[in-house]
Backbone of each chain as ProteinMPNN parsed JSONL, in Angstrom:
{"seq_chain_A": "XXXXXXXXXXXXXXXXXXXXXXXXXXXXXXXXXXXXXXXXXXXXXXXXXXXXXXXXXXXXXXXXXXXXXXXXXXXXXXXXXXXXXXXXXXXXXXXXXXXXXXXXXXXXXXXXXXXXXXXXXXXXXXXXXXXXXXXXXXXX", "coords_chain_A": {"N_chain_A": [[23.398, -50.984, 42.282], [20.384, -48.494, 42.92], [18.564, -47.811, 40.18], [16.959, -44.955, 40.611], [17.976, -42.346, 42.193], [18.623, -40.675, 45.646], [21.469, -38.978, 46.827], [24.24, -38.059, 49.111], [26.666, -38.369, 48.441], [29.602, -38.242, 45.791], [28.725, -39.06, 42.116], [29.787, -41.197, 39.751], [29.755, -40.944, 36.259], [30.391, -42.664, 34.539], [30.097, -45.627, 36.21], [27.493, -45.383, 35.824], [26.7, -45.189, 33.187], [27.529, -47.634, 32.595], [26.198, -49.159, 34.326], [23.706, -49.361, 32.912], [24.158, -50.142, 30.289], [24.769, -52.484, 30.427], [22.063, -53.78, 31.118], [20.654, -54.111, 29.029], [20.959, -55.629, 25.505], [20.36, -54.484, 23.385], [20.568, -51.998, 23.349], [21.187, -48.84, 21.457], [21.605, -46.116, 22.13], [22.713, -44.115, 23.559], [22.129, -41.335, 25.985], [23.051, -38.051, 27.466], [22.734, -36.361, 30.616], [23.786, -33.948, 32.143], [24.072, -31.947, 35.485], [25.608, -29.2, 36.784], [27.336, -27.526, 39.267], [27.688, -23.803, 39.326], [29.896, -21.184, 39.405], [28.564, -18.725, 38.866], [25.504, -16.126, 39.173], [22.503, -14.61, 38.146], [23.658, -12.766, 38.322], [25.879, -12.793, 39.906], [28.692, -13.286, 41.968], [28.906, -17.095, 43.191], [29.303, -18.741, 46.239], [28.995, -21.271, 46.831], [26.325, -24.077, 46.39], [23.66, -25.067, 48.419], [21.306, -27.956, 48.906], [17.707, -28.787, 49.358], [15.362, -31.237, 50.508], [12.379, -32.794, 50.56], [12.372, -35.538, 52.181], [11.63, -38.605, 51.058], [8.965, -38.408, 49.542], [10.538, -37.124, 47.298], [12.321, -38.953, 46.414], [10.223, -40.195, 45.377], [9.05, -38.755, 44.049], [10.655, -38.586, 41.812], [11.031, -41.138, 40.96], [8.574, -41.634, 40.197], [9.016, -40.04, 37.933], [10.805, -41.628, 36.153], [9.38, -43.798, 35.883], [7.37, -42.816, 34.186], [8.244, -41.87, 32.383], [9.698, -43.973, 30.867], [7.686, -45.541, 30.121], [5.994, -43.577, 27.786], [8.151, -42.588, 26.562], [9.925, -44.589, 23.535], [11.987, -46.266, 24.857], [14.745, -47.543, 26.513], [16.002, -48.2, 28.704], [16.044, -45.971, 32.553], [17.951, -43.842, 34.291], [18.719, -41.795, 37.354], [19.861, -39.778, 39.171], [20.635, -37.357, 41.832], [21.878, -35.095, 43.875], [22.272, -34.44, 47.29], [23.506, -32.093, 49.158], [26.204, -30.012, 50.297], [27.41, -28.322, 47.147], [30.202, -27.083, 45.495], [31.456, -24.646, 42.893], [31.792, -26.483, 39.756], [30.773, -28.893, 40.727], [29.321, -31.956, 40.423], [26.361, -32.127, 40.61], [23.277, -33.278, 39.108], [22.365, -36.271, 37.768], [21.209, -37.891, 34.597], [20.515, -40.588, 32.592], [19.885, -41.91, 29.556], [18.65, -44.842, 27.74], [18.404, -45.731, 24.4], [17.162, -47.846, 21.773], [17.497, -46.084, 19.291], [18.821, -43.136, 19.051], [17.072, -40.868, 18.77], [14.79, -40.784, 20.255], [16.069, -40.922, 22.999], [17.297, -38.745, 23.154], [15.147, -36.591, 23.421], [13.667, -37.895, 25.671], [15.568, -37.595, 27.43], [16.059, -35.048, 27.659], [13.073, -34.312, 28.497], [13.165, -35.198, 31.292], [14.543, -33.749, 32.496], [13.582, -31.165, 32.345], [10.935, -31.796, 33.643], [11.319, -32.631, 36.008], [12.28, -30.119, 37.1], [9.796, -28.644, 37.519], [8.567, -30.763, 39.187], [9.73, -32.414, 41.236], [10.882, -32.129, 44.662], [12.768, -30.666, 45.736], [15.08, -28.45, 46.949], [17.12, -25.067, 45.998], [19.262, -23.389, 47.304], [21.821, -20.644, 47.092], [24.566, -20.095, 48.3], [26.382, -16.792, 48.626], [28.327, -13.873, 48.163], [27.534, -11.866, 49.259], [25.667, -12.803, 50.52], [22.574, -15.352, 51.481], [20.478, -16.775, 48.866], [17.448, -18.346, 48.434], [16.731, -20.132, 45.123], [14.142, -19.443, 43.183], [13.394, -20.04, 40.408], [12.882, -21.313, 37.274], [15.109, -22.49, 35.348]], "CA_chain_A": [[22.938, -49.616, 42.575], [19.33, -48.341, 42.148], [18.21, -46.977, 39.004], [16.79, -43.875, 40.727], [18.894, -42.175, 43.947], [18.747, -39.37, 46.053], [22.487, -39.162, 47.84], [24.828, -36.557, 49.167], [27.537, -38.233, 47.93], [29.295, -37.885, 44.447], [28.536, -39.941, 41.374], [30.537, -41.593, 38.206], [29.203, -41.356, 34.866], [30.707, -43.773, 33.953], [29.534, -46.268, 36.492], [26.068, -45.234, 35.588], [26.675, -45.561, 31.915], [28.425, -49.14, 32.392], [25.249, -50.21, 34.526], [23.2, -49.114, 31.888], [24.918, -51.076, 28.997], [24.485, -54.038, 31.317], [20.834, -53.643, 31.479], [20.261, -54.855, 27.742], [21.659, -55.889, 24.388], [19.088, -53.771, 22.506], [20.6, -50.307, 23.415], [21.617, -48.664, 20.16], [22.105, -44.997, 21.839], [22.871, -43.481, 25.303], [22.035, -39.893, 25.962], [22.812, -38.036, 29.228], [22.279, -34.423, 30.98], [24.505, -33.622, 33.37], [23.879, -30.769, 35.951], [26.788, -28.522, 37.609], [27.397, -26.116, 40.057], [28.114, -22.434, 38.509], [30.32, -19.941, 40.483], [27.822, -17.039, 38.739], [23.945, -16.828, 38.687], [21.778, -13.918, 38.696], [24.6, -11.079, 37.989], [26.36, -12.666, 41.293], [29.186, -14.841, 42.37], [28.205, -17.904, 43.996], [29.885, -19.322, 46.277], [27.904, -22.749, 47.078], [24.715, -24.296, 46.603], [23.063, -25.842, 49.62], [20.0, -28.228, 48.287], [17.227, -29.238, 50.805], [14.764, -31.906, 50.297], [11.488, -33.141, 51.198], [12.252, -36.951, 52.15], [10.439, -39.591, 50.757], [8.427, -37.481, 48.13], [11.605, -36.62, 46.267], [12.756, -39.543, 45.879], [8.98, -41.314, 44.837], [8.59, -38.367, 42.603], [11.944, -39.093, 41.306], [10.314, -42.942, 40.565], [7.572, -41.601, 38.765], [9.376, -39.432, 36.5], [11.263, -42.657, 35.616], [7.908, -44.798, 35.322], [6.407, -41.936, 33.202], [9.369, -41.334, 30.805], [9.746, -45.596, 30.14], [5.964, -45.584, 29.544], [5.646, -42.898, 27.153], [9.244, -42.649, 24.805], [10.286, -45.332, 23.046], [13.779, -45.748, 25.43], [14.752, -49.069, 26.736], [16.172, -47.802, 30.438], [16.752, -44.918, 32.884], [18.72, -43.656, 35.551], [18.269, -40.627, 38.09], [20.547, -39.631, 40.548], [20.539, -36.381, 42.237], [22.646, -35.182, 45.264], [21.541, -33.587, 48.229], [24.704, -31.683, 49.932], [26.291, -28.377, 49.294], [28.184, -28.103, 46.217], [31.12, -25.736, 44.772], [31.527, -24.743, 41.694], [32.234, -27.588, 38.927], [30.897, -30.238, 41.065], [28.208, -32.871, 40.064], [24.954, -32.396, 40.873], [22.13, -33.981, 38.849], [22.381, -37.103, 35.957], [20.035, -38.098, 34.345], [20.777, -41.248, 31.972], [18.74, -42.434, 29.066], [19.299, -45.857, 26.992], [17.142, -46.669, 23.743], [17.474, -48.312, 20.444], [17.711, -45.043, 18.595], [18.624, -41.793, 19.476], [16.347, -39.19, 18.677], [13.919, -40.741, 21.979], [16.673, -41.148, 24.154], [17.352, -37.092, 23.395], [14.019, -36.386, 24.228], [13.253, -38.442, 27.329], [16.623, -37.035, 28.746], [15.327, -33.346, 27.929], [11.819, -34.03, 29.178], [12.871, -35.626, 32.591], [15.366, -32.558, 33.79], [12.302, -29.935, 32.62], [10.11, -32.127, 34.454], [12.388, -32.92, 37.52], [12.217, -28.573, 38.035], [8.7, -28.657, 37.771], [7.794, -31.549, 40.125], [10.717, -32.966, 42.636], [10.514, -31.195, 45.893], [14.12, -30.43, 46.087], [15.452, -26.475, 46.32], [18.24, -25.012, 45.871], [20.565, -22.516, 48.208], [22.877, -19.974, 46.494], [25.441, -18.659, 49.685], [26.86, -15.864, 47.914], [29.435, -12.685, 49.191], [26.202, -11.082, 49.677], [24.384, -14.0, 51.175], [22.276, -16.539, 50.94], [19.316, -16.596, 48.737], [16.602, -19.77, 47.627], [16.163, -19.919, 44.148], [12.944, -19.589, 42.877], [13.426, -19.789, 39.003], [13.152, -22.956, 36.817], [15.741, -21.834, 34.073]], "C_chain_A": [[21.548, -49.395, 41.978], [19.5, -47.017, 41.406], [17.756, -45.586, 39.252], [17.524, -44.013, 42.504], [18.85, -40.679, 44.71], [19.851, -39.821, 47.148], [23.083, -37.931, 48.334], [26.328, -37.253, 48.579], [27.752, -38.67, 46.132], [28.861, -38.889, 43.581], [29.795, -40.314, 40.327], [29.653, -41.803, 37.608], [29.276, -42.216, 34.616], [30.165, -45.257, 34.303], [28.385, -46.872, 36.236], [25.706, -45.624, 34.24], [26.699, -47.125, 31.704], [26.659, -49.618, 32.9], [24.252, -50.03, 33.766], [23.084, -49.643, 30.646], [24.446, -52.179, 29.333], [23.124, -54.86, 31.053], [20.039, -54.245, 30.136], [21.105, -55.026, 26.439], [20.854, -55.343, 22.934], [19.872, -52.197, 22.349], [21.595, -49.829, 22.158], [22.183, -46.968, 20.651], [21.859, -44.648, 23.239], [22.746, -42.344, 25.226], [21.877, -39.739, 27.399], [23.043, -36.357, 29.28], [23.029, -34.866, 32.182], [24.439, -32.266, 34.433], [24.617, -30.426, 36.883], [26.706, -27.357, 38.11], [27.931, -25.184, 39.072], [28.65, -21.639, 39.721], [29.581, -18.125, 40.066], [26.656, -17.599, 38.332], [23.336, -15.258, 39.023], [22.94, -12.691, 39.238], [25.371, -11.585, 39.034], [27.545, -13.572, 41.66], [28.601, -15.525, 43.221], [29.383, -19.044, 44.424], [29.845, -21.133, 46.429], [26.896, -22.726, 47.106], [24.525, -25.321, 47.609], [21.884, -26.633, 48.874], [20.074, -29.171, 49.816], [16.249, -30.512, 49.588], [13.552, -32.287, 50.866], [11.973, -34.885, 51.042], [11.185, -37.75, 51.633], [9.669, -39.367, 49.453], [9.537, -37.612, 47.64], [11.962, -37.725, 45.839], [11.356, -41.019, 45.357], [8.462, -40.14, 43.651], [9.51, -38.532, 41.139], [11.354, -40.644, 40.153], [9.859, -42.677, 39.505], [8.209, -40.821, 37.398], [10.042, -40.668, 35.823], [10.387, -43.167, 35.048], [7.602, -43.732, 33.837], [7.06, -41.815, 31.789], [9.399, -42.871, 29.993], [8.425, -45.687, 29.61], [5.823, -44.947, 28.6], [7.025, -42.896, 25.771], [9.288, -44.039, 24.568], [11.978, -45.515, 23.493], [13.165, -47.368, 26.007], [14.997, -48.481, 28.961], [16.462, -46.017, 30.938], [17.266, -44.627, 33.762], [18.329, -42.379, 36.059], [19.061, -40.44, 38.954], [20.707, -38.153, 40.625], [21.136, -36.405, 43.614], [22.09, -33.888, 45.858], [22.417, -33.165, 48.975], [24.828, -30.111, 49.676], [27.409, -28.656, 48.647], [28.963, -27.259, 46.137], [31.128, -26.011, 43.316], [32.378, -25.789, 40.683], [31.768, -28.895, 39.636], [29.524, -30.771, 40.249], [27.368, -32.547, 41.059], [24.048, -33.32, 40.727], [22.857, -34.908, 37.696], [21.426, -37.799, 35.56], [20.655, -39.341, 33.005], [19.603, -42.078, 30.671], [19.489, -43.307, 28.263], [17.644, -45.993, 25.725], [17.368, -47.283, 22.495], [18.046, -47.292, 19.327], [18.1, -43.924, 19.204], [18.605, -41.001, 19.553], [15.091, -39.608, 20.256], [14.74, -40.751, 22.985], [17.279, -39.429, 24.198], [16.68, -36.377, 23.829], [13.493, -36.72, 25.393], [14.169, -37.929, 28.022], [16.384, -35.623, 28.648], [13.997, -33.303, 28.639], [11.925, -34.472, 30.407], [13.799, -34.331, 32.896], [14.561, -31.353, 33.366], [11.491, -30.716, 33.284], [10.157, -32.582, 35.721], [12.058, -31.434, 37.923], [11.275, -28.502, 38.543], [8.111, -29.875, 39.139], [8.223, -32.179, 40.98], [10.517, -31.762, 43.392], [11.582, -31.127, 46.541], [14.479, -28.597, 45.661], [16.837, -26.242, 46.538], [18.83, -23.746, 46.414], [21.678, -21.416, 47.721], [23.626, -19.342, 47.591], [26.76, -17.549, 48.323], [27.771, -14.482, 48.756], [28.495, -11.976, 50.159], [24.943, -11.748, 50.823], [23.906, -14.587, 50.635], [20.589, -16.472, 50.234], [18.331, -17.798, 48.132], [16.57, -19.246, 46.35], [15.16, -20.334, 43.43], [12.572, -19.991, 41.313], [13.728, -21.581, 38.882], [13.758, -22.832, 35.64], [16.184, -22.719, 33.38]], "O_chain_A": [[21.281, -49.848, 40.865], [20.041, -45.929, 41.601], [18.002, -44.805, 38.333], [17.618, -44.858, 43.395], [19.101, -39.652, 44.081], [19.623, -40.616, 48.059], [22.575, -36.842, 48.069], [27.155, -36.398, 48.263], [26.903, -39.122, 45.364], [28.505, -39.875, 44.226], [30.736, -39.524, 40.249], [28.746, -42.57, 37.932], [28.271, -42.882, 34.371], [29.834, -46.057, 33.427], [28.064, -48.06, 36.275], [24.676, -46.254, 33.999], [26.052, -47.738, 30.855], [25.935, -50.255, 32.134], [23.518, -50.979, 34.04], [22.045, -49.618, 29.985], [23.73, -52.853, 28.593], [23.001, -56.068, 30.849], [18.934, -54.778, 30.237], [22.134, -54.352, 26.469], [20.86, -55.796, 21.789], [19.733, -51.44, 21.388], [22.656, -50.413, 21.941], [22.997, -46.416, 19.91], [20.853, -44.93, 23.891], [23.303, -41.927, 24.211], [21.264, -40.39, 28.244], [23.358, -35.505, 28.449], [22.899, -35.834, 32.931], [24.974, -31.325, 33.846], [24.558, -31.086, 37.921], [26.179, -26.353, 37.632], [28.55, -25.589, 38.089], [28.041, -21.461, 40.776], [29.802, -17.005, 40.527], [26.404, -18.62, 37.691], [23.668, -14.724, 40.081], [22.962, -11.999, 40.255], [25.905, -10.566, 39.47], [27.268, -14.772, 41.632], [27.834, -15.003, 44.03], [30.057, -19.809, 43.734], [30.705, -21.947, 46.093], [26.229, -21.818, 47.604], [25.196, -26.353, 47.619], [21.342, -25.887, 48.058], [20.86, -29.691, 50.607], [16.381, -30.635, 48.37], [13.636, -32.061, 52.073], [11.936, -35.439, 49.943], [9.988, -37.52, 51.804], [9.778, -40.091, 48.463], [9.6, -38.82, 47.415], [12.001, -37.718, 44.609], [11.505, -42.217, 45.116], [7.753, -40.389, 42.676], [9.2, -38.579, 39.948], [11.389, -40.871, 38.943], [10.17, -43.007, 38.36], [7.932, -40.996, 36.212], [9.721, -40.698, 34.635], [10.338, -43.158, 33.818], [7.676, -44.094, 32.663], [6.64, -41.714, 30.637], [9.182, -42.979, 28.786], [8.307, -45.976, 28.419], [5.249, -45.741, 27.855], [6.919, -43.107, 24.562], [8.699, -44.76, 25.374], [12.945, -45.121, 22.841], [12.108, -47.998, 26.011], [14.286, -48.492, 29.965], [16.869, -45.104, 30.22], [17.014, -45.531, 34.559], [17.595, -41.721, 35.321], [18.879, -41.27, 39.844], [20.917, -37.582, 39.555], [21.031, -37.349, 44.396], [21.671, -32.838, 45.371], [22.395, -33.91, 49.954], [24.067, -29.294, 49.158], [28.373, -29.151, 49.231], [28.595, -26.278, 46.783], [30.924, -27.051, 42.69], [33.594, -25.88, 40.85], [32.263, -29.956, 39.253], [28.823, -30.028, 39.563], [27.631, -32.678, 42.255], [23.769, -34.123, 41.618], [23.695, -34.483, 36.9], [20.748, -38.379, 36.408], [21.462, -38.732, 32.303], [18.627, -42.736, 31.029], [20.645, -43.031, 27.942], [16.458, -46.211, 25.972], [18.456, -46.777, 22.223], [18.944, -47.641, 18.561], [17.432, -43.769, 20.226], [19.389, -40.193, 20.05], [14.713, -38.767, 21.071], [14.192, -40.578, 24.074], [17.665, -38.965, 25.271], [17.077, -35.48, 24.573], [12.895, -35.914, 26.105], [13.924, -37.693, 29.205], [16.535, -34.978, 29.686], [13.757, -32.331, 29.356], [10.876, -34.309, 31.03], [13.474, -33.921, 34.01], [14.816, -30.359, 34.046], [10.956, -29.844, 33.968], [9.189, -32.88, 36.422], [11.558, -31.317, 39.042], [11.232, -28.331, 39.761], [7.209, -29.55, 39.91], [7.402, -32.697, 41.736], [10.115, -30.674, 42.979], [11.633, -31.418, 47.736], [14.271, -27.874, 44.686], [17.607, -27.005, 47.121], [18.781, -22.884, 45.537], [22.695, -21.636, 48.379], [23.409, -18.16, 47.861], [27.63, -17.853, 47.507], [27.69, -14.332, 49.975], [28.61, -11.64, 51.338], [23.972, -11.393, 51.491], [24.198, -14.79, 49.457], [19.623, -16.176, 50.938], [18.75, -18.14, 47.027], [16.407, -18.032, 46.229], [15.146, -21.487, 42.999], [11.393, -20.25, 41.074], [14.238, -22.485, 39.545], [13.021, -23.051, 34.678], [16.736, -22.449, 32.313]]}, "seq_chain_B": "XXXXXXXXXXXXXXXXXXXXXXXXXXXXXXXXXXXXXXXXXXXXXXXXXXXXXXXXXXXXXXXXXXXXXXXXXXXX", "coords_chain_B": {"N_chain_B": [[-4.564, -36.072, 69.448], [-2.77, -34.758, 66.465], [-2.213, -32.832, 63.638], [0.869, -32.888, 61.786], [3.154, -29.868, 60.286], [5.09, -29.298, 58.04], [7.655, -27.535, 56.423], [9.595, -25.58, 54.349], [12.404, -24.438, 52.423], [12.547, -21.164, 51.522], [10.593, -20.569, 53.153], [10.443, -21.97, 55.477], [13.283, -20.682, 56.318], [11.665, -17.669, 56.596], [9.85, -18.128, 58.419], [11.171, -19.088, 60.653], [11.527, -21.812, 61.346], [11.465, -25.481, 61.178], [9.515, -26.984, 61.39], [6.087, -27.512, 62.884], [3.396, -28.447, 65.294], [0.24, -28.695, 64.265], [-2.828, -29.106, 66.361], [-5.453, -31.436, 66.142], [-8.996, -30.548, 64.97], [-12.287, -30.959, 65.074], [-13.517, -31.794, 62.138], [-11.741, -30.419, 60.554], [-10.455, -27.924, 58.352], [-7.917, -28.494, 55.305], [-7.606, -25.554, 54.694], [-7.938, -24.496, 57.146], [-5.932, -25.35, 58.752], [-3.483, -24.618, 57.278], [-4.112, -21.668, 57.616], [-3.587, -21.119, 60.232], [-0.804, -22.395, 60.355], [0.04, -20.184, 59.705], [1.638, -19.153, 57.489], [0.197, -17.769, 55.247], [1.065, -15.44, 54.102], [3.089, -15.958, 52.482], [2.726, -17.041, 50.188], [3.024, -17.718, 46.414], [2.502, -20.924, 47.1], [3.527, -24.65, 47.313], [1.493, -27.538, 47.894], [1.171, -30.583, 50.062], [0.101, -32.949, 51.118], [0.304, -35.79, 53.489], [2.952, -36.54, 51.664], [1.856, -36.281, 48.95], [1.035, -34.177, 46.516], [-1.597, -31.894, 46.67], [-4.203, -30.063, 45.193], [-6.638, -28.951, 46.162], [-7.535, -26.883, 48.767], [-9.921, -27.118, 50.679], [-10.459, -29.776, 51.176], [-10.682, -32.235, 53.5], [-9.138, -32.643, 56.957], [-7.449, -35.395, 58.986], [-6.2, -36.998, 61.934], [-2.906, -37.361, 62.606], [-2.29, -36.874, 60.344], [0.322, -35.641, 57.563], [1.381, -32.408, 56.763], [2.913, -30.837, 53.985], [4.64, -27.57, 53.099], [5.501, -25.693, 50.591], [7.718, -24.167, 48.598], [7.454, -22.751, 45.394], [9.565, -25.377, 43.126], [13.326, -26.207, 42.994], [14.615, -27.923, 41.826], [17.748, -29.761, 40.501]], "CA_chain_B": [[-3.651, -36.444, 68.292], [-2.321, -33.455, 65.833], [-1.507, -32.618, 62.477], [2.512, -32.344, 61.528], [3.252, -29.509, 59.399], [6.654, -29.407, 57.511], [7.941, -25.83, 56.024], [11.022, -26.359, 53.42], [13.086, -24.0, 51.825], [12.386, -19.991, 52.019], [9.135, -20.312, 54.049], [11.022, -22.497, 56.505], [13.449, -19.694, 57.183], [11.177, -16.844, 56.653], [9.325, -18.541, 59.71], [12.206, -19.489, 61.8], [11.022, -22.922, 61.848], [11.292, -26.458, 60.051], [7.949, -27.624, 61.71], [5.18, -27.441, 64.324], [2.482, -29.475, 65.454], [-1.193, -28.263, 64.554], [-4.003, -30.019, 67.187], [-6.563, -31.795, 65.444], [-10.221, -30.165, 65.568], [-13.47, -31.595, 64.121], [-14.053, -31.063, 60.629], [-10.62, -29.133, 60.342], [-9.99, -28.055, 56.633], [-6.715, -27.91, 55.153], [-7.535, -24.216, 54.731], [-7.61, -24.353, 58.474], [-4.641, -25.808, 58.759], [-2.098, -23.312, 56.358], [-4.089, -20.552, 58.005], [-3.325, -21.778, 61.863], [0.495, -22.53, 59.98], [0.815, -18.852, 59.672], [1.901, -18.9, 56.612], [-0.626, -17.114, 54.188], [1.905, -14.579, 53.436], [4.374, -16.156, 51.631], [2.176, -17.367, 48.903], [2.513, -18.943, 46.104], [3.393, -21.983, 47.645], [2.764, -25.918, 46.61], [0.992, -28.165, 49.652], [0.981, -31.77, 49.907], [-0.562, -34.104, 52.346], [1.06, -37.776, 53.31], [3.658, -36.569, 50.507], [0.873, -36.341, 47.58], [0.67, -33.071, 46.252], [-2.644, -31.733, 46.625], [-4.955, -28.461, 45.256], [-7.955, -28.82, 47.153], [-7.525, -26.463, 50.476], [-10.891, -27.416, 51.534], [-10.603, -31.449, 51.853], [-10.791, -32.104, 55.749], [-7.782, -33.26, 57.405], [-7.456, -36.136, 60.12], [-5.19, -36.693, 62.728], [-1.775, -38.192, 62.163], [-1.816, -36.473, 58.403], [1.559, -34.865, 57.458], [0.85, -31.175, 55.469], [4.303, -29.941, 53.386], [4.174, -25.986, 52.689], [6.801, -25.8, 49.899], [7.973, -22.804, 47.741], [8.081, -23.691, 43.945], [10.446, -26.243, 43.499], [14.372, -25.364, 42.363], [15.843, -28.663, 42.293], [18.134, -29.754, 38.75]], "C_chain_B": [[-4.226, -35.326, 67.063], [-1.785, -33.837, 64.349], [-0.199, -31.903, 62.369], [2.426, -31.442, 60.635], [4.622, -28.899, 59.059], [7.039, -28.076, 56.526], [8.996, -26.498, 55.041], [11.168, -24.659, 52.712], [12.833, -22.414, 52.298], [11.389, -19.57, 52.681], [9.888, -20.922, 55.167], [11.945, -21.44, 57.093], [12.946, -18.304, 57.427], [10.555, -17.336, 58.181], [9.567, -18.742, 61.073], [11.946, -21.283, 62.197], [10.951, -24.007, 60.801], [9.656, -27.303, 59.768], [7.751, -27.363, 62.718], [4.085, -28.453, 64.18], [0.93, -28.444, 65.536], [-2.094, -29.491, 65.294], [-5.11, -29.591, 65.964], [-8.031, -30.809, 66.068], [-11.147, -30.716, 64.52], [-13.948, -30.75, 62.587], [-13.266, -30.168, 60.373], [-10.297, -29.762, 58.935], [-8.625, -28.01, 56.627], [-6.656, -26.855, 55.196], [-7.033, -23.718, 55.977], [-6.009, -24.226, 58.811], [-3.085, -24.668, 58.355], [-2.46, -21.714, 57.114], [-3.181, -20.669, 59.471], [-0.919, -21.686, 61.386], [1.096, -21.311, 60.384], [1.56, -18.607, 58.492], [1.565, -18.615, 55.097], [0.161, -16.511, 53.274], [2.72, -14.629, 52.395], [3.89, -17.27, 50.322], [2.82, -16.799, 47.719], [3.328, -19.785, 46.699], [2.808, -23.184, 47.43], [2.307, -26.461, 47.956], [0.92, -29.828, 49.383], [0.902, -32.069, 50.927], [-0.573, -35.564, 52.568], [2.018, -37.625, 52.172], [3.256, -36.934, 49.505], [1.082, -35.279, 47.426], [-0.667, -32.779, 45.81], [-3.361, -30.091, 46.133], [-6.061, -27.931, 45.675], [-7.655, -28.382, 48.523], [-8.9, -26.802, 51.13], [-11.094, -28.992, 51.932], [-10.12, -31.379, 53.567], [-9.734, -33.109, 56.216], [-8.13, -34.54, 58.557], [-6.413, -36.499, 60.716], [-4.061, -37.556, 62.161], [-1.561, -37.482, 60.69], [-0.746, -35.064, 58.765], [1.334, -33.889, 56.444], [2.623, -30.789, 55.303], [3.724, -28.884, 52.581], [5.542, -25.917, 52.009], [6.942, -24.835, 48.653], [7.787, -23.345, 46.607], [9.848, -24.553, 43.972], [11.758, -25.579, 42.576], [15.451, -26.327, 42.214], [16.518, -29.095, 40.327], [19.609, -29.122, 38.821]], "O_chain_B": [[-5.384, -35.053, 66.747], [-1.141, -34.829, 64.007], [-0.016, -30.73, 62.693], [1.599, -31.786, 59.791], [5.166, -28.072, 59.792], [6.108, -27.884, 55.745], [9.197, -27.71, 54.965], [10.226, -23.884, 52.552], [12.901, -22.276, 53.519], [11.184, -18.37, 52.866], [9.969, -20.082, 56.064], [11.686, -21.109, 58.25], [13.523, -17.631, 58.28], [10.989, -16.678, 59.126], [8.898, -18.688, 62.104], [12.221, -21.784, 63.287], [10.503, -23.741, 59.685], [9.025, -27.821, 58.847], [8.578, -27.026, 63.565], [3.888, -29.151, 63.186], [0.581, -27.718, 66.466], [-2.065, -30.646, 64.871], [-5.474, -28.605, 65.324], [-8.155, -30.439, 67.236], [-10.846, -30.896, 63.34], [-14.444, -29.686, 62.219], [-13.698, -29.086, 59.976], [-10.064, -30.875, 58.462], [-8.006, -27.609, 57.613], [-5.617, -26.516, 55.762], [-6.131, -22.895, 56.129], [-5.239, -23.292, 59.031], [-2.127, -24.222, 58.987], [-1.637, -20.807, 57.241], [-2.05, -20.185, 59.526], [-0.053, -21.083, 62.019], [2.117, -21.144, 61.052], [2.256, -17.597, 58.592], [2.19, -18.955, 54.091], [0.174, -16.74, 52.064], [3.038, -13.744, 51.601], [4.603, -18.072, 49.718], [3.194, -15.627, 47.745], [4.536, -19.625, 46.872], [1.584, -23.141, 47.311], [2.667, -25.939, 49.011], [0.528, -30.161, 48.265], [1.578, -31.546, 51.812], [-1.283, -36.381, 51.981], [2.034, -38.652, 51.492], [3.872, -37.794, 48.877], [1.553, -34.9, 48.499], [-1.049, -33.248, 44.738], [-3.008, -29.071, 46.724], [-6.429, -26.758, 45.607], [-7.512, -29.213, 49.421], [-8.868, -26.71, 52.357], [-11.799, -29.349, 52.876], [-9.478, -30.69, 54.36], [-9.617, -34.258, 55.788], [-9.29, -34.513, 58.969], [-5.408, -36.356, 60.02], [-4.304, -38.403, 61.301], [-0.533, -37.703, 60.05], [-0.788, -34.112, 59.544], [1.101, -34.28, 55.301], [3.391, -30.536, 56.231], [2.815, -28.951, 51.755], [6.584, -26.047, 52.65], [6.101, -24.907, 47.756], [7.927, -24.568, 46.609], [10.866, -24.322, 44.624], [11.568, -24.733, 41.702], [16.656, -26.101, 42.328], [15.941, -28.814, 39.276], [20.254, -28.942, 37.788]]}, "name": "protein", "num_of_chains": 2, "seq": "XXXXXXXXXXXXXXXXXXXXXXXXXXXXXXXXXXXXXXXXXXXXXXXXXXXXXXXXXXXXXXXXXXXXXXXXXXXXXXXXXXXXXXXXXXXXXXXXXXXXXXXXXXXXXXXXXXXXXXXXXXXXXXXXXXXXXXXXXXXXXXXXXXXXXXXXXXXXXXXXXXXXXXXXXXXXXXXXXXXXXXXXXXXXXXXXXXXXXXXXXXXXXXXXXXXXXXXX"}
């Protein structure tokens, strides 16, 4: 499986963790962000999120946030997977996987790629709600 | 031979539309381009060209180039 993915279908942690382990005999500390649907946002129930995508971009800006994060912390590997479907509440969304010798960089590279995934993937997100359906514009 | 231009998320259905085809013209700016789109209004919005993200509306387009008009992003 590649290291970065844009799918609609779901993921295992665990999988992701295991191929991760695999990947070297150095890794001293795994750190991971997981991102889930919410049935409330914005005072509202929600009943699903729809996410759209720009092809191609998303998943080469996806790349670079990988490139950028191995280049800069001190982390040995990373992973990316993000799903493109509509969700209900509790499902998997986003994971984000970091491996490094220590880990106080592998806490940081996995906080600085899902604030820097809002900011710069070209993926949005859908709230259908009782009320309807509205994009959300916020990077919270 | 025309410039593609690709809409996404609340500009796409504010518009009614995922895409249209702008015809090339000599020395056509991107400015050109987003104006011709029709979609001034719904500024701020990010733009990228061949799937770069770009902030120069005045670089000059050529035919076959793909423009994305894309809300701030909301993905995570």
């Amino acid at each position: 499986m590649d290291a970065v993915r844009i799918q609609e279908e779901d993921f295992s942690i665990e999988a992701e963790v295991d191929a991760l382990r695999a990947s070297s005999k150095r890794i001293g500390g795994i750190a991971t962000f997981l991102g889930c649907a919410r049935d409330f946002s914005e005072g509202r129930d929600v009943s699903s999120i729809a996410f759209e995508q720009y092809a191609g971009m998303a998943e080469a800006a996806l790349q670079s946030l990988r490139a950028e994060a191995l280049a800069t912390f001190d982390i040995i590997e990373v992973r990316i997977i993000h799903r493109i479907t509509t969700v209900y509440a509790g499902d998997q969304i986003v994971l984000i996987v970091v491996a490094a010798e220590h880990r106080g960089p592998a806490f940081k590279a996995c906080e600085w790629i899902i604030d820097t995934l809002k900011q710069r993937v070209p993926i949005w997100k859908k709230e259908l709600t009782p009320e309807g359906d509205s994009w959300v514009t916020q990077h919270p | 031979m025309s410039i593609k231009v690709l809409f996404f998320g609340a500009i796409a259905d504010k518009l009614g539309t995922r895409s249209l085809v702008v015809p090339e013209q000599k020395n056509m700016r991107l400015s050109d381009v987003l104006q011709q789109a029709g979609c001034e209004s719904y500024r701020p919005f990010l733009v990228a060209v061949n799937q770069e993200q770009v902030n120069d509306e005045q670089q000059f387009m050529h035919a076959g180039d793909e423009v994305a008009i894309m809300p701030p992003f909301s993905g995570g």
